[in-house]
C-alpha positions as CSV (number, residue, x, y, z in Angstrom):
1,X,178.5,356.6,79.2
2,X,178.6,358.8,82.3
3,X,182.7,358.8,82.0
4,X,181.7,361.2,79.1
5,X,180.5,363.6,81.7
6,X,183.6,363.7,84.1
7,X,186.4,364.0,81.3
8,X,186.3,367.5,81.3
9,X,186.7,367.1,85.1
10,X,189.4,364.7,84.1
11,X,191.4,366.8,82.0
12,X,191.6,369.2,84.9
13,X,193.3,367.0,87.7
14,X,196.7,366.7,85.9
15,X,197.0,370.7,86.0
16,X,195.5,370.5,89.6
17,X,198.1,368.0,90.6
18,X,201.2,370.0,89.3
19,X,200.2,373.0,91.1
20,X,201.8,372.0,94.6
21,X,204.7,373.4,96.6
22,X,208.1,373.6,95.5
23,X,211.6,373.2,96.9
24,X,214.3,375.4,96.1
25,X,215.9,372.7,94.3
26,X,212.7,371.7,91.9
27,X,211.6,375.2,91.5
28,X,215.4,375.7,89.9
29,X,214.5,372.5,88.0
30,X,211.3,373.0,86.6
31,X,212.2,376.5,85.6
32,X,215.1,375.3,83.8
33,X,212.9,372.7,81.9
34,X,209.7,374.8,81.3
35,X,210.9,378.4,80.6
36,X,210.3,379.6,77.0
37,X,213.6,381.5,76.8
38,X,215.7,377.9,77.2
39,X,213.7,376.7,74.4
40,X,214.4,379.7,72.3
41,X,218.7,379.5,72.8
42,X,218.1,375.9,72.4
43,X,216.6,376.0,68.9
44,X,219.7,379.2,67.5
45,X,222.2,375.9,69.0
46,X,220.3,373.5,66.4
47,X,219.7,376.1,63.5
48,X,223.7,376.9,63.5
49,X,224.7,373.4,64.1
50,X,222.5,372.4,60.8
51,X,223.7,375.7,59.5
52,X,227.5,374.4,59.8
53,X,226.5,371.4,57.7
54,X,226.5,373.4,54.5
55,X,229.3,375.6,55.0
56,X,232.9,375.2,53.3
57,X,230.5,373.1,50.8
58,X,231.0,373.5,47.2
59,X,228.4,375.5,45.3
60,X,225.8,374.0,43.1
61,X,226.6,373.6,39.5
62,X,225.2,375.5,37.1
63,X,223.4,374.3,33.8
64,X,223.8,376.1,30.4
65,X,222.2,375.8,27.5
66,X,222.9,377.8,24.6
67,X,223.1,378.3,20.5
68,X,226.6,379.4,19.4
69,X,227.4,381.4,16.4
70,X,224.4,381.6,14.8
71,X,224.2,383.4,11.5
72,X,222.6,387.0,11.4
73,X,223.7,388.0,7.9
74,X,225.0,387.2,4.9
75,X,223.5,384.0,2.6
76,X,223.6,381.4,5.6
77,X,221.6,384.1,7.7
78,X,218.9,383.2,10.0
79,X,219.6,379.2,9.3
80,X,220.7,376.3,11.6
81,X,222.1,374.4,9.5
82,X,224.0,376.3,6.3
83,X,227.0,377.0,8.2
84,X,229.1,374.9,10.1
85,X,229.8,377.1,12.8
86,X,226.5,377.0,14.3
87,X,225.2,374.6,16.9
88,X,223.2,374.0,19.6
89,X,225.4,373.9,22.9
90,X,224.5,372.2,26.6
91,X,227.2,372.3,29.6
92,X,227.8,372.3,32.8
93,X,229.9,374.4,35.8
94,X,231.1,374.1,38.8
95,X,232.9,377.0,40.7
96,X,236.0,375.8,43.0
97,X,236.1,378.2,46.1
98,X,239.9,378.6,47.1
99,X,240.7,375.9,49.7
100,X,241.3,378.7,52.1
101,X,238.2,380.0,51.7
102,X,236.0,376.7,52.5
103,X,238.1,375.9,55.5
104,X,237.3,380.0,56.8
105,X,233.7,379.4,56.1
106,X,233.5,375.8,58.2
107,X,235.5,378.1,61.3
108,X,233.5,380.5,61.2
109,X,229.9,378.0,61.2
110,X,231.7,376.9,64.0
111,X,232.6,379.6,65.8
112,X,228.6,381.2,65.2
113,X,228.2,377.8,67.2
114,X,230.3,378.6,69.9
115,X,228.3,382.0,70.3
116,X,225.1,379.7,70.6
117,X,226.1,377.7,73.1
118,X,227.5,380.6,75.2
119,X,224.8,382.7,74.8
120,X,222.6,379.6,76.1
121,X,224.5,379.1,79.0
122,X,224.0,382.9,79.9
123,X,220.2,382.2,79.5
124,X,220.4,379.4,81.6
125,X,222.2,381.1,84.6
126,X,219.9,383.8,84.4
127,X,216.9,381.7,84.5
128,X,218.7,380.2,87.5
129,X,219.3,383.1,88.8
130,X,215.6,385.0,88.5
131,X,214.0,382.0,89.9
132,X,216.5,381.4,92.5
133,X,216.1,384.9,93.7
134,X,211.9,384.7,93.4
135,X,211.8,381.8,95.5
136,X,213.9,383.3,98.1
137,X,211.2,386.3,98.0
138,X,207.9,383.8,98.4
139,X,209.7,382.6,101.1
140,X,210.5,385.5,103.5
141,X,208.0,387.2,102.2
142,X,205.5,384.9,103.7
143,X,207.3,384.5,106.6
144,X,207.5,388.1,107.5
145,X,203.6,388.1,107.0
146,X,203.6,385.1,109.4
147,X,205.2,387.3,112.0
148,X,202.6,390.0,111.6
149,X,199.7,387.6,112.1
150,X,200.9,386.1,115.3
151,X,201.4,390.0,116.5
152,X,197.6,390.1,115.1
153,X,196.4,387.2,117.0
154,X,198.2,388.1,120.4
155,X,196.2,391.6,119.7
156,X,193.1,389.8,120.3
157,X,194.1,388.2,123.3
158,X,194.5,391.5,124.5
159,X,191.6,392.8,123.6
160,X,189.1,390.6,125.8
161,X,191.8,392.0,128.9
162,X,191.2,395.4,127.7
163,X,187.5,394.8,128.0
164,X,187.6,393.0,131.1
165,X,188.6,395.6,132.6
166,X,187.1,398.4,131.3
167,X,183.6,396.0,133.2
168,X,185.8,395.9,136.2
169,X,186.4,400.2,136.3
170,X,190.1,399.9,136.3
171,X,190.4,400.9,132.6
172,X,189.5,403.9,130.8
173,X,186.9,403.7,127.9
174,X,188.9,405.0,125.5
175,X,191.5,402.4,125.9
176,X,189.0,400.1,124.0
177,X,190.0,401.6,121.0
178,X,193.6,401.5,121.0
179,X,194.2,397.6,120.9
180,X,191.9,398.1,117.6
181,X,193.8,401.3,116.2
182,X,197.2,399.0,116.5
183,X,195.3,396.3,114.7
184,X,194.8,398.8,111.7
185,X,198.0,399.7,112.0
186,X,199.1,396.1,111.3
187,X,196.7,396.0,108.9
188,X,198.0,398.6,106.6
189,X,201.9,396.7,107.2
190,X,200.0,393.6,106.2
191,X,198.6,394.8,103.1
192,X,202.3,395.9,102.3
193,X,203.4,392.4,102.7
194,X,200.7,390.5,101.0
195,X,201.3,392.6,97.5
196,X,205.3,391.5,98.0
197,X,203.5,388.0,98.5
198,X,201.9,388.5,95.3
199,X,204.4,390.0,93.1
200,X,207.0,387.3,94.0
201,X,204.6,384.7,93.7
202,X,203.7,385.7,90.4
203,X,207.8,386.3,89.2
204,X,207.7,382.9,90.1
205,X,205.0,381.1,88.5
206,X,206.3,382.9,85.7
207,X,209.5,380.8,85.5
208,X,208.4,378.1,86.4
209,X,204.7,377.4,84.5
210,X,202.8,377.2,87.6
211,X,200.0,379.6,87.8
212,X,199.3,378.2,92.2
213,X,203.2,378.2,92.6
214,X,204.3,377.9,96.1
215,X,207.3,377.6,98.4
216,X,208.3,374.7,100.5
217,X,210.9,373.6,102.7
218,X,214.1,375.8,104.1
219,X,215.7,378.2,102.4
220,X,219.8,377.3,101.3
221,X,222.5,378.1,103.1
222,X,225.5,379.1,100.6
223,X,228.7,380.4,101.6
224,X,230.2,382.8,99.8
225,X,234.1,382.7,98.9
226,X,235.7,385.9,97.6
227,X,239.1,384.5,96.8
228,X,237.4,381.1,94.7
229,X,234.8,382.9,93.0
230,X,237.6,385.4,91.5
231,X,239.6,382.7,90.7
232,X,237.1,381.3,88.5
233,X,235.9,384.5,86.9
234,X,237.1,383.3,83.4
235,X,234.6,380.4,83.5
236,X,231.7,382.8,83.5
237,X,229.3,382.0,80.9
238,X,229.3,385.7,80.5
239,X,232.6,386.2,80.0
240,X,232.6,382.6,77.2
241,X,230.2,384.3,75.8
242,X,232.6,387.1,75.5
243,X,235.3,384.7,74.4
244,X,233.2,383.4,71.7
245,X,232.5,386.2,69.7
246,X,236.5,387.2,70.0
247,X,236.5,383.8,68.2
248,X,234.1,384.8,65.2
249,X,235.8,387.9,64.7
250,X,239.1,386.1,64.4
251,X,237.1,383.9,62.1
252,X,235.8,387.1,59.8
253,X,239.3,388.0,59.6
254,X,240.6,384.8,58.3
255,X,237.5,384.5,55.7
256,X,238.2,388.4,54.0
257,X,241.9,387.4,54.1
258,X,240.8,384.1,51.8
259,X,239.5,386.3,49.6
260,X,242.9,387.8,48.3
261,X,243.0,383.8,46.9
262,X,241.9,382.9,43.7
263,X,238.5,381.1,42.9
264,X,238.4,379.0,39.9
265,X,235.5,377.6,38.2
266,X,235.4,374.6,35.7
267,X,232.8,374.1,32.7
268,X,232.8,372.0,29.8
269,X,230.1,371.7,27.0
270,X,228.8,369.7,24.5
271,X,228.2,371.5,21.0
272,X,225.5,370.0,18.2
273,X,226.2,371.0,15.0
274,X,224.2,370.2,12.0
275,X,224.9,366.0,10.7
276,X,227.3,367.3,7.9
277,X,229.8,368.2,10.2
278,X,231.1,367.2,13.7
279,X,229.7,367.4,17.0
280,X,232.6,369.6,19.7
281,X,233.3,369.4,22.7
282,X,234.3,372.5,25.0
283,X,236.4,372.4,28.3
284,X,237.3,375.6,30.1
285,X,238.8,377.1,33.2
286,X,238.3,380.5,35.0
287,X,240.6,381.7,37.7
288,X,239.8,384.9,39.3
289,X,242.6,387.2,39.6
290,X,242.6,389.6,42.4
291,X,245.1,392.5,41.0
292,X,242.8,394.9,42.8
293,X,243.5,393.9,46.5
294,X,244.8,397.7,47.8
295,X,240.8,398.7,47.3
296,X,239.1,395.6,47.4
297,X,240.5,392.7,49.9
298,X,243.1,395.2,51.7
299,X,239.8,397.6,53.2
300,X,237.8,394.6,53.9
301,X,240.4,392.7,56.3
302,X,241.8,395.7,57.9
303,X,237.7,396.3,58.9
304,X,238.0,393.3,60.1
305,X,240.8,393.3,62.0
306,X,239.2,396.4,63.4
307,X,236.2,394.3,64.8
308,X,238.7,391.9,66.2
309,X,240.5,394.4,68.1
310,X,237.3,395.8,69.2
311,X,235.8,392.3,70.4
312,X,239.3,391.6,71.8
313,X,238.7,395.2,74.0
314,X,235.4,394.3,74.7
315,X,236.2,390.8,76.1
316,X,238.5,392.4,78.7
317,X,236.2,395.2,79.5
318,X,233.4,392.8,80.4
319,X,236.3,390.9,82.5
320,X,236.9,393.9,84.5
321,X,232.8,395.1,84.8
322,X,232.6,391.4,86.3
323,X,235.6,391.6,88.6
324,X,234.4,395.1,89.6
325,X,230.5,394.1,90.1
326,X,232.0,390.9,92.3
327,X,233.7,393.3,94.4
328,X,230.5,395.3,94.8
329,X,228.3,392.7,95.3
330,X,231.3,390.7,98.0
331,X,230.9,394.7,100.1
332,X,227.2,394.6,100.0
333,X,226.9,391.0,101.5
334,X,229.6,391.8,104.4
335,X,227.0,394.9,105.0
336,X,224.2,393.0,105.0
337,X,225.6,390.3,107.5
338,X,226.7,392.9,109.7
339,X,223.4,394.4,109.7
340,X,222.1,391.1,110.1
341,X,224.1,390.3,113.1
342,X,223.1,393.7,114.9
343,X,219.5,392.8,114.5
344,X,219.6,389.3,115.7
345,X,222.1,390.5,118.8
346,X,221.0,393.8,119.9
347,X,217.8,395.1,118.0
348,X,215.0,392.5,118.4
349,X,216.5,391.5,122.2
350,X,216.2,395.2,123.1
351,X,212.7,394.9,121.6
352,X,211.5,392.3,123.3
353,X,212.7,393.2,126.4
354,X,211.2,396.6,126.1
355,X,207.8,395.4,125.2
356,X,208.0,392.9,128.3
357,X,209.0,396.0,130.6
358,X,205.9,397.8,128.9
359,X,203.4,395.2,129.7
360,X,204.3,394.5,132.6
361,X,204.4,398.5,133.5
362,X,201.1,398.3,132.3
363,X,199.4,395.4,134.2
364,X,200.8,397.1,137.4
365,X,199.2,400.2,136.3
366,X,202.2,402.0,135.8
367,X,202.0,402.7,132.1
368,X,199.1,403.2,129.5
369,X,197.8,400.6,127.5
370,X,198.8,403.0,124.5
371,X,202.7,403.3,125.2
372,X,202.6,399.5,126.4
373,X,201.1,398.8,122.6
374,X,203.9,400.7,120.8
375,X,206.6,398.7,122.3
376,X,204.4,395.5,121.1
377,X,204.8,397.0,117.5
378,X,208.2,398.0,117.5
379,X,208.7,394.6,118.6
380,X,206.7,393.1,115.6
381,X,208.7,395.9,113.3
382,X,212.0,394.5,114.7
383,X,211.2,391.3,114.0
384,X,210.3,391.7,110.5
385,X,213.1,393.9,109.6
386,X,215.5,390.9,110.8
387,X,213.8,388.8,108.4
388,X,214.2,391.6,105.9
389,X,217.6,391.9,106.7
390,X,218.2,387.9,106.6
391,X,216.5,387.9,103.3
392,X,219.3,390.7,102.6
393,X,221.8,387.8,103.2
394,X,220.4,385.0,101.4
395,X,219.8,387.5,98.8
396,X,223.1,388.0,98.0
397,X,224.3,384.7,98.5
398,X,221.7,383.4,95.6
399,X,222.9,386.3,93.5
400,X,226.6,386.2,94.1
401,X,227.3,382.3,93.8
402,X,224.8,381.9,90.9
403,X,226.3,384.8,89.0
404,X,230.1,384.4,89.8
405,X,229.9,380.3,90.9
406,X,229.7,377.1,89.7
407,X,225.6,376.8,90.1
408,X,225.5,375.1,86.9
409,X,222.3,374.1,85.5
């Protein structure tokens, strides 16, 4: 009976489980598999393959049921069965859509398919993408904080010299306080860091489900090829996407141009007349004409053959946006490397070398603690801004192979 007690407890521990670390690779997973928006492309794919089922179909037939020439004068008036023309009547119909027709309706079922799938495959990549990019933020995010509290830490090592001295007499009382006045310093840089912690934490968990969602492992190394990824440009999802709404315009035009064929419909009817005479039986055939096609049909395909050329247009618009944006995006990446590079050779080395010429000025008594503690900062500084400027990199890498690449979900 006490199990009774614990299985809220119980119910708990799955959630508690799930919320662990994640890889690159499984927070790319689970966001693929958990996010809402998947779900949402993946159910248009099913309504317009379901959809597609029906179309090119032949309509329902239609039930009649009628009384035919039925006296309103004269000495039979008003009387079922006193003239020989009247009878009760029950038929059927069935309208015969020109072949034409059905066949533009099943391309263009398929072709609202096609828009579907590309339009979920554009979903996908950017899911890809955002989550890619959010897990690339945890991570130097974090680790830029991590720099900041070693710089912390090493403060308070300095801080019990500082007072050391100041019992010996060979320090100043006011250089108590600056050890603590760089510590607020980091403080305030900390603070700055923990809210990019936060908000990148919580982009995360928000694609991937998990409210305690965490980073764990290295970051990826991707290369990035100009020439390859412009060569494969017309794979894009964004650009089939593109390619598949070309196709349902083509398909509109194909479906107003059925039109200018004719339709038939086919009915036939069964007539009760009164015993004295003969029951009849009624077969017809209705074929619409269309006489009227210079201001009916004629308007209505040149429309669209309008929105055809305009999708056509708009397909190799978006083709050169991409090709442009690839360009863009190829410049800002050789920046950021550069920058990268300078930091990594020249910036932090010159740093750190100034900060161990301004100790050790200052432990000869050569230098004040203050100067001596602003080349410890710009160190820190340095050092984070190469991790800003490597999270540059990998930045663009993420972006540029999982918006002009093969990352394929």
């Amino acid at each position: 009976m006490r199990l009774i007690y614990f299985t809220p407890l119980l119910a708990v521990i799955p959630a508690i489980v799930l919320a662990e670390p994640m890889t690159f690779d499984a927070a790319l997973e689970r966001a693929t598999r958990e996010a809402p928006s998947l779900a949402a492309s993946a159910a248009e794919v099913e309504g317009r393959r379901s959809a597609a089922i029906a179309a090119g179909q032949l309509p329902d037939p239609a039930l009649t049921i009628g009384v035919d020439n039925f006296p309103v004068s004269g000495p039979p008036a008003f009387s079922f069965n006193r003239d020989s023309m009247t009878m009760g009547r029950i038929g059927v119909e069935q309208a015969f859509p020109n072949p034409a027709k059905r066949r533009a309706q099943q391309g263009r079922a398929q072709a609202d398919i096609g828009v579907a799938e590309a339009d979920l495959a554009v979903e996908a990549q950017d899911v890809r993408l955002a989550t890619a990019l959010a897990w690339i933020d945890l991570f130097y995010a974090k680790r830029r904080l991590a720099q900041l509290d070693l710089l912390n830490d090493s403060l308070i090592d300095l801080q019990a010299t500082v007072t050391a001295r100041l019992a010996s007499g060979s320090a100043r009382p006011s250089q108590a306080l600056e050890p603590e006045q760089l510590r607020a310093a980091i403080a305030d840089r900390r603070t700055e860091l923990q809210a990019e912690v936060t908000k990148a934490r919580t982009r995360l968990a928000r694609l991937t489900g998990d409210p305690d969602v965490d980073v764990l492992g290295d970051a990826p190394v991707l290369d990035v090829d100009g020439p390859a990824l412009r060569a494969h440009v017309a794979s894009l999802p964004r650009l089939q996407a593109l390619d598949a709404r070309v196709r349902t315009a083509d398909a509109d035009v194909t479906l107003a141009q059925a039109d200018k064929r004719p339709d038939l419909r086919v009915s036939t009817s069964y007539g009760r007349r009164d015993p004295a005479y003969g029951d009849m039986v009624s077969v017809s055939v209705t074929i619409d004409l269309p006489f009227f096609g210079k201001r009916r049909q004629d308007p209505l395909i040149a429309a669209r053959e309008s929105d055809a050329r305009r999708a056509g247009f708009t397909r190799e618009a978006g083709e050169r946006d991409i090709l442009a944006e690839l360009d863009a995006d190829l410049a800002d990446h050789a920046m950021h490397m550069q920058r990268l590079m300078n930091a990594r050779q020249t910036l932090v080395p010159l740093a750190k070398r100034r900060a161990e010429l301004d100790m050790a000025s200052y432990a000869a008594g050569k230098l004040d603690l203050g100067s001596a503690l602003l080349s410890t900062l710009a160190l820190a500084e340095a050092e984070v801004d190469a991790l800003s400027r490597e999270a540059d990199v990998a930045r663009d890498a993420i972006r540029i192979n999982y918006t002009y690449g093969e990352m394929r979900p």
